[in-house]
Structure formats: structure tokens, C-alpha cells
C-alpha positions in Angstrom: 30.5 -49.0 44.3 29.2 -47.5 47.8 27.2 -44.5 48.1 30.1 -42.8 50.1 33.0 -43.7 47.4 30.2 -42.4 44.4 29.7 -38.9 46.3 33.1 -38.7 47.1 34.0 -38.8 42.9 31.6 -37.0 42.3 32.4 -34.1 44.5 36.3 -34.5 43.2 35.3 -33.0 39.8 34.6 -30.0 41.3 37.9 -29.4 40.6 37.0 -29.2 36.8 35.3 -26.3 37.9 32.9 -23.8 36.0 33.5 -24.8 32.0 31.3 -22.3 29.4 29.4 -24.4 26.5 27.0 -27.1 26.6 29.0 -29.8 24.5 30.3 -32.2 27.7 26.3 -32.7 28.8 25.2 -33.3 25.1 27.7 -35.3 24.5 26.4 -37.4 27.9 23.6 -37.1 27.6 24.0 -39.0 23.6 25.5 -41.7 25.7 22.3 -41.8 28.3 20.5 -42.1 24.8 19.0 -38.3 25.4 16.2 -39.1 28.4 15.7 -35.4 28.3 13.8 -36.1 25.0 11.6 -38.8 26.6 10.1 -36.7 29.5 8.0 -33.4 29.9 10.2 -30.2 31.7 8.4 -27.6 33.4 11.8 -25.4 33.6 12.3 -22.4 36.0 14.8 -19.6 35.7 15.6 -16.8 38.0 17.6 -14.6 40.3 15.1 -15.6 43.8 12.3 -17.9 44.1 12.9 -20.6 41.7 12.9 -23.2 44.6 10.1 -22.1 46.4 8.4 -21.7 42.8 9.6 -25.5 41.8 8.2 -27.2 45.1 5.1 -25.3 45.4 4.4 -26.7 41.4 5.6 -30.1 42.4 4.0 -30.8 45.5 0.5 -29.6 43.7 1.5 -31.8 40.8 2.3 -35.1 43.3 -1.2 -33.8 45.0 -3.2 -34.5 41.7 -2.3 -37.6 41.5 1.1 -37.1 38.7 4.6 -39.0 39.0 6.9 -36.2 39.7 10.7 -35.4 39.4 12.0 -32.6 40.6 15.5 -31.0 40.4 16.4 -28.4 42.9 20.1 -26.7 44.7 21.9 -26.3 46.6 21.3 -29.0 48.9 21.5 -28.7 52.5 21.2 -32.1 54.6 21.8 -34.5 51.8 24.0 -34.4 48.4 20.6 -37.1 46.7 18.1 -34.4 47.8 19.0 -32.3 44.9 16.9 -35.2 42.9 13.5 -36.6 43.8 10.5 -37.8 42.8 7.2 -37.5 44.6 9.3 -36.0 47.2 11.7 -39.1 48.1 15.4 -38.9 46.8 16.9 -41.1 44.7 18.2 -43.6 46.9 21.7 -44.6 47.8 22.1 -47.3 45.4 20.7 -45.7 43.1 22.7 -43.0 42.8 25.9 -45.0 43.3 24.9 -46.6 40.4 24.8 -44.2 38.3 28.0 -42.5 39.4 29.4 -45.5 38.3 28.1 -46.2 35.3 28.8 -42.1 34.0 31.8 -41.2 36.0 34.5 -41.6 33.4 33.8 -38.0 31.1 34.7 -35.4 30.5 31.9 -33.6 32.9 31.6 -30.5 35.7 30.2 -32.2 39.2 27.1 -30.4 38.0 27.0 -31.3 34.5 27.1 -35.2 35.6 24.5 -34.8 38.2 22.1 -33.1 36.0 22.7 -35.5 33.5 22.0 -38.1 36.2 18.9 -36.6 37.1 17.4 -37.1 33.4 18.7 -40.3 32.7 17.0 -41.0 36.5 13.1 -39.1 35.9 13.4 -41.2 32.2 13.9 -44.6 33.6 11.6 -43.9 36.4 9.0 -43.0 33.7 7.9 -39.4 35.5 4.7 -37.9 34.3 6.5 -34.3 34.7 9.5 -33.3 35.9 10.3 -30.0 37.1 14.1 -28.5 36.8 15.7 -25.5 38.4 18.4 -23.7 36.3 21.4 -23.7 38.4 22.5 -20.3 37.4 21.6 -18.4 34.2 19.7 -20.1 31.8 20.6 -20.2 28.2 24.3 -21.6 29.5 23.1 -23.8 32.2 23.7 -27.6 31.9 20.0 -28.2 32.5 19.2 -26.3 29.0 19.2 -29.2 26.9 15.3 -30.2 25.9 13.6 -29.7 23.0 10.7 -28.2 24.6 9.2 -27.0 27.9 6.9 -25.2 30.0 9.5 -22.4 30.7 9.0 -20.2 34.2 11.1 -17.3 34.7 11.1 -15.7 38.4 12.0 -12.6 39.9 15.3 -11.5 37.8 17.7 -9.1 39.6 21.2 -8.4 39.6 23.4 -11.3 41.0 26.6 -13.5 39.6 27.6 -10.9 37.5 31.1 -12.4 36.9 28.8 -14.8 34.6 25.7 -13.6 33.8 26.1 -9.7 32.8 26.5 -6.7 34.6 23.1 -5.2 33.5 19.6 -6.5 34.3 18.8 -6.9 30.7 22.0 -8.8 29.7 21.0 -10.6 32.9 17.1 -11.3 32.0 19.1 -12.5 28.4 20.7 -15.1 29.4 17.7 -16.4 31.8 15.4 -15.9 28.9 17.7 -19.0 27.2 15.5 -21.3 28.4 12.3 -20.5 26.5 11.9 -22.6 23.7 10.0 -22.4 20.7 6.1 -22.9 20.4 5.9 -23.2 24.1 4.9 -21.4 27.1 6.7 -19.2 29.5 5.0 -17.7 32.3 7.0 -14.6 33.6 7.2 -13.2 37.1 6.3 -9.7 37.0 9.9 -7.7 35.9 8.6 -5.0 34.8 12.4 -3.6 34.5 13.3 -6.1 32.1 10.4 -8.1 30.8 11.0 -6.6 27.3 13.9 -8.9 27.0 11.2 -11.9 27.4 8.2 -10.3 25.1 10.9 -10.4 22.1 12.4 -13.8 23.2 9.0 -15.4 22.9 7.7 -13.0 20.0 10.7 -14.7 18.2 10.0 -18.1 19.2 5.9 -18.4 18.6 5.9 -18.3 22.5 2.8 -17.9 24.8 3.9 -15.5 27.3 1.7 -15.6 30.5 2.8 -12.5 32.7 1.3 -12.7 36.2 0.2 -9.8 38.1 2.0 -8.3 41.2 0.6 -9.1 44.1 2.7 -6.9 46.1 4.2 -9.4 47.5 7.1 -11.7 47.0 5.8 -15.1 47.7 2.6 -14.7 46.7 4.1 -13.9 43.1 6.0 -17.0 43.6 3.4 -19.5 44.2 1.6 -17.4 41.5 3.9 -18.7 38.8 3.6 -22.1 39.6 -0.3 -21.9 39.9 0.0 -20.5 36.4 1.7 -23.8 35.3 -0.9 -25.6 36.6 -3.7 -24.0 34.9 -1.6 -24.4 32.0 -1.6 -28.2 32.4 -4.6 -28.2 33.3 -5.3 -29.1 36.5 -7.8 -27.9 39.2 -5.3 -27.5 41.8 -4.0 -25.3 44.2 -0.5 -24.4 44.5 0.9 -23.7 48.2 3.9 -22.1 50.1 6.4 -25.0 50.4 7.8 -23.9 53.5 11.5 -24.3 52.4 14.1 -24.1 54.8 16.7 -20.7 55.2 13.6 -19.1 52.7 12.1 -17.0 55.5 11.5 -19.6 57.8 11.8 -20.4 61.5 14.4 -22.7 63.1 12.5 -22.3 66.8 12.4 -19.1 67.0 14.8 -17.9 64.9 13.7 -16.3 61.4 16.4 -17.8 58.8 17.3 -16.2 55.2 20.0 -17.1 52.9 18.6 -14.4 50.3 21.9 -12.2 49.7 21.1 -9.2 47.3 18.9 -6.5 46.9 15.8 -7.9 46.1 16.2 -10.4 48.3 16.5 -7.8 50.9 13.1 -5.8 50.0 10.8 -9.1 50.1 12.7 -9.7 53.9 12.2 -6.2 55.2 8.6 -5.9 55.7 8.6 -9.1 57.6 11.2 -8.2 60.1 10.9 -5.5 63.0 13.2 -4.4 65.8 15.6 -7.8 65.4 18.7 -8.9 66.9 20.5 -10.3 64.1 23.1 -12.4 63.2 24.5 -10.8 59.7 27.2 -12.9 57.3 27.5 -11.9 53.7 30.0 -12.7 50.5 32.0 -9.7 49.6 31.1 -10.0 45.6 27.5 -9.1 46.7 26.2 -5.8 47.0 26.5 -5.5 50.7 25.5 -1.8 51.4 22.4 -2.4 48.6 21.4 -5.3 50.9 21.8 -3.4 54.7 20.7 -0.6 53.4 17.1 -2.3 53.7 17.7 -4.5 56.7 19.8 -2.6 58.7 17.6 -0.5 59.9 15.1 -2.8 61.4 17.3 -4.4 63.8 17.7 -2.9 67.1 21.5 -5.7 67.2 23.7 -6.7 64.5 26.5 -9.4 65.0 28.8 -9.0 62.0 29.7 -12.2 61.3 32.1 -14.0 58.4 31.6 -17.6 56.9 34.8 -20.1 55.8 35.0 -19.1 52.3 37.6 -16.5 51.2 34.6 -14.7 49.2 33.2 -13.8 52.4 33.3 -10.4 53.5 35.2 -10.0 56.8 33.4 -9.5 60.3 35.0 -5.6 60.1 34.4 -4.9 57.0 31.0 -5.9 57.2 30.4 -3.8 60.6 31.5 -1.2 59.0 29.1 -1.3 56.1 25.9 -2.1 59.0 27.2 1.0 61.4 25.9 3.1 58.5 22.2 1.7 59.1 22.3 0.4 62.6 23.8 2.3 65.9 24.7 -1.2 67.8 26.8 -3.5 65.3 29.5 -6.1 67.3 31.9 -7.9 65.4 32.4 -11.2 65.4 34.8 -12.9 63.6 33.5 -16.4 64.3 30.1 -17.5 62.9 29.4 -20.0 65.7 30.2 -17.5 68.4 28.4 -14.8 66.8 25.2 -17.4 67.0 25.8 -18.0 71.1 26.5 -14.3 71.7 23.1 -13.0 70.1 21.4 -16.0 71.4 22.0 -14.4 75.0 20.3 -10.9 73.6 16.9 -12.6 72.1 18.6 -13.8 68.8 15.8 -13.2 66.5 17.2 -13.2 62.6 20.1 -14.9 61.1 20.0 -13.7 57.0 22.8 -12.8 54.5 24.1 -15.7 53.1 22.8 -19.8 52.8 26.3 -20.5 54.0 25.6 -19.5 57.2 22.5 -21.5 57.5 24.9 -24.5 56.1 27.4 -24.2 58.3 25.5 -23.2 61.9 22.4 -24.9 61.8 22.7 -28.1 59.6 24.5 -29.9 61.8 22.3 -29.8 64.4 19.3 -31.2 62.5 21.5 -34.6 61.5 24.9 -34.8 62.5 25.2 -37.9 60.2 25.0 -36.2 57.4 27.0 -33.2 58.7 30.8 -34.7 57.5 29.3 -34.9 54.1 28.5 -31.1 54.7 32.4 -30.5 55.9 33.6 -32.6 53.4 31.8 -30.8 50.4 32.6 -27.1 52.3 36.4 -28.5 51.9 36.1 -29.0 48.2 34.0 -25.7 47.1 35.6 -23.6 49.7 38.7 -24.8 47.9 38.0 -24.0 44.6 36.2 -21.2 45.3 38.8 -19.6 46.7 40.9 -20.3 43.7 38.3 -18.7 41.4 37.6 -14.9 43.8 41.7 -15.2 44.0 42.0 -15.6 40.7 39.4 -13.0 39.5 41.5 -10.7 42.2 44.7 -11.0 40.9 46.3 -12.2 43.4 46.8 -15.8 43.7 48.9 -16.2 47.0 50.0 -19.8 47.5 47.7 -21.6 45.3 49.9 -24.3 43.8 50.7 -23.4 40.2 49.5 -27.3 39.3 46.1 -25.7 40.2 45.6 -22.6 38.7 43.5 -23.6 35.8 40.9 -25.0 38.4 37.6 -22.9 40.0 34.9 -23.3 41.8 31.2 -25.0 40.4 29.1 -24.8 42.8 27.9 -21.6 41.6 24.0 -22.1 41.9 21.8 -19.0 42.7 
């Protein structure tokens, strides 16, 4: 098997969509003869900053000298760059090989490629290897060790449809992760941090809460410097520069953050911009532009191709509250040339828009992989907000059981 034909498969069972319960993965994982029992997790849970948190504490770790795995989404160039060690991704026959070997079972697409990624950091004999929950925690097909080094980020309201509609049923189901005689280093959440003192008072768990620093990534980078020091290493943890995290493509800020929180880290760093706005309609929109809008001097309302997305109208109409100039734009692409010719400065909302719009200008290689997999979870999850909307339109009936998994945070 090809690299091509093994992403292509494994892409197809998106289509098993988002399944509750942690039986499929166990029951792979028994086949892989359980590698998550043969290597040492440093997990991390969280609304924001679980990526930036994960490769700040693996870069440090590779820096000291350590053989490390780490286990990060969404991707955004490549499918394989979800799973690394010491920074390289597993390579393409590699991965094919794998697909092969665990393809026929009963798996989600992200069950199997978290399954992968054990069986992977085991045979590859990693001295630590550092997992992001996909969403949640206590459900999540990466909760399947026996014990950890759990880290628990910044915890707001987001995926409600799954997680809770209150932040404490929210920080509950995070707080899944923490295992028993362990250590969990919290984020400060001051809002809901009772939910983790009882978890690990009940479990004989160090909790290590780290001080607010005022400031978003500094707390960030805080939690995995706190793993470190927990290790024991003399080393300092850094910003990881990740891409559509508050960073520049030229001269273009980019932010996929998409809720509130998300919004009150971006605000101070932004002044006076001409923006480029797209957002997904289960989000709170007004929540989020209530703290952007107003420090942009331009909006272009802007929609993505996913049938969550909030339309270019309905979105203006939500920025015209904040913001006295708002066009609307229904296309993305053309929202990007239009504020391009009026000192573009921000594009921030949603990480599809950085997917869509600026991917395929950095390797156009990759970038029919990119359409291909927009094809599949557009699909499914338009199925799944359809569905949850009552109103199911012309979805074939033969495919009415199916919805959407890639649901990662």
C-alpha cells in the first residue's frame, strides 16, 4: 500500500463519524499489544493553548537531549504531521504501513490514528511522548494510559454539543485525564479549578497550579515549563511560534482562535486593523466581536465552505454592532484580495480560513490532500449541524446515521 491509497482509507472512515465510549481504541489497542503501557505520556487538555503548550514542552524536551513523540491537531500542510518525533513526521511508508496493517476495525479516522501514533512512539522506543486531547478529555480516544504527567490549559466554553453547556461540566470532562498518583499541572481557571482540586484530591494527585502572568502565552509556556521542572530538567521552555496562533504570514497577523477567550488573549495585541473576519455559527459570535470588533478600523465579513459557517450577512450584522465599516463578502478568497488593497492587516475567527486561503500557497503539493479532506469533513459535518438542526434537506437517507469527526479543539 502507497501513502496516497493509506490516507485516502483513512480519511473514508470519517464517515463512521463521532462514536461515544472508548471500547473500539481498547479493543485496538489489545491488538497493538497496548504500546500505551510501554511509553511515558505527558497529556494536555484544554479549551486554547494545548498545541502551543505541547510544542513548547517538546521542543525543550528534544533540546535536552530526550527522544520525543508528539501528538498534535488539526493538521494544516500534511495529514503525517499530526505525529512526530524529534520534530520529523512519521514518514510515508511508515504510515502506510500501518494503515495497512490496522485498517480493517471497527475505528473513528481519529481513533485509528491515535492508535497509530502509540503503536508508532512504542516501536520507535520514545523517551516521552507528549499527546494533545483531541476534544474533551475523559472521552477522548487518547485517554487510554495508565498513568501520566496530566496538563490542563486554559478551559472555556467551546463544543458544547459534547462537552457540557457549563464551564464546570466542561472543566469535568477535561479533568478525565488525570490519573491516579500522578501530577497535573493546571492553567490558572480560577472559575473552575475546583472541579480539578477534587479530581486530584480523589485520585492522590499532585496538583501544581501556576500563577497568572497576565498574559495568555506566557501561562502557556508556563505549563510546560512546569512539566519540565517536574521531570527534572534544567531547561527552558519557549514560544513555539505555531502557525494561525497569533502569527504573521508577511505581514498579516493570523488567528484561528474562535471563542471568547480566545478573543481576550487577541485583543490587546491588535490595534486599528483591517480585518478579514470568518466564523462558525455554533460559536458565540457576538461574545467573540464583541472584544475584536472594536479595534478594527475594516471588517470584511467573510464565510468558509462548511455549512456550520455563519453567512457573510449574518456575520456583518453581528460586527456592525462593534465596528462602523463592515463589507460583506460572501467569498473568502475575495474577501482576502479586497482587504489586501486597504492594508489587510488581521485575518482571525476560524482555522478554516487559514486552511483554506493560505495553505495553499505555502505547498500546493500538499494542497489536493487539503481539498480532498475539506470534501470529506465538510461532508459529514454538514450532516451532523443538519442533523442537530432538524432539518436534513437532501442528505441521502443511506447516510443519516453518519457525522462528522474531525471535531478537535
Amino acid at each position: 500500500m502507497n501513502y496516497d491509497n493509506a490516507l485516502n482509507l483513512i480519511l473514508q472512515k470519517q464517515s463512521l463519524g463521532i462514536k461515544p465510549g472508548l471500547t473500539r481504541i481498547y479493543e485496538l489497542l489489545n491488538k497493538m499489544d497496548n504500546p500505551q503501557d510501554k511509553i511515558n505520556i505527558i497529556h494536555i487538555a484544554g479549551t486554547n493553548g494545548k498545541g502551543t503548550t505541547a510544542a513548547a514542552l517538546s521542543n525543550a524536551l528534544i533540546k535536552s537531549g530526550k527522544k520525543v513523540g508528539l501528538f498534535t491537531s488539526p493538521w494544516t500542510e500534511d495529514y503525517r504531521e499530526q505525529i512526530k518525533i524529534n520534530g520529523n513526521m512519521i514518514t510515508e511508508e511508515e504510515f502506510a504501513f500501518y494503515v495497512e496493517k490496522y485498517i480493517n476495525c471497527d475505528a473513528t479516522e481519529f481513533e485509528l490514528v491515535t492508535a497509530i501514533m502509540y503503536k508508532y512512539f512504542a516501536d520507535e522506543n520514545v523517551d516521552f511522548a507528549v499527546v494533545e486531547c483531541g476534544m474533551g478529555g475523559k472521552g477522548d480516544a487518547t485517554n487510554v494510559e495508565k498513568k501520566n504527567i496530566s496538563i490542563i490549559t486554559s478551559v472555556a466554553i467551546d463544543h458544547t454539543a459534547f462537552l457540557g453547556n457549563t464551564l464546570d461540566e466542561i472543566a469535568a470532562e477535561k479533568s478525565g485525564i488525570i490519573k491516579p498518583d500522578s501530577v497535573c499541572i493546571l492553567y490558572p481557571n480560577p472559575k473552575c479549578e475546583h472541579i480539578f482540586e477534587k479530581v486530584c484530591s480523589d485520585n492522590n494527585t499532585e496538583l501544581i497550579k501556576i500563577n497568572d502572568f497576565g498574559d495568555v502565552l506566557k501561562n502557556d509556556i508556563a505549563c510546560a515549563q512546569a512539566a519540565l521542572n517536574e521531570i527534572g530538567l534544567d531547561i527552558e521552555a519557549k514560544n513555539p511560534n505555531l502557525p494561525a496562533r497569533q502569527s504573521k504570514v508577511g505581514n498579516i497577523l493570523v488567528d484561528g482562535g474562535h471563542n471568547e477567550d480566545a478573543a481576550r488573549a487577541l485583543a490587546p495585541k491588535i490595534n486599528n486593523e483591517v480585518a478579514v473576519v470568518a466564523m462558525m455559527r455554533d460559536k458565540n459570535v457576538d461574545a467573540y466581536l464583541s472584544l475584536i470588533a472594536p479595534k478594527c478600523k475594516a471588517i470584511y465579513a467573510t464565510q468558509v465552505d462548511n455549512v456550520r459557517s455563519m453567512s457573510a450577512s449574518e456575520l456583518a450584522l453581528v460586527a456592525k454592532k462593534y465596528c462602523d465599516n463592515v463589507f460583506t463578502v460572501d467569498n473568502a478568497e475575495k474577501a482576502i484580495m479586497l482587504a489586501k488593497q486597504n492594508n489587510l492587516s488581521l485575518v482571525c475567527g476560524s482555522f478554516y480560513l487559514y486552511l483554506q486561503y493560505f495553505i495553499q500557497k505555502i505547498d500546493s503539493s500538499r494542497f489536493f490532500w487539503i481539498q480532498k479532506y475539506f470534501l470529506w469533513s465538510t461532508f459529514y459535518s454538514n450532516y451532523t449541524f443538519i442533523h442537530k438542526n432538524n432539518s436534513v434537506g437532501n442528505i441521502p437517507s443511506k447516510v443519516h446515521f453518519m457525522c462528522h469527526d474531525h471535531h478537535r479543539d
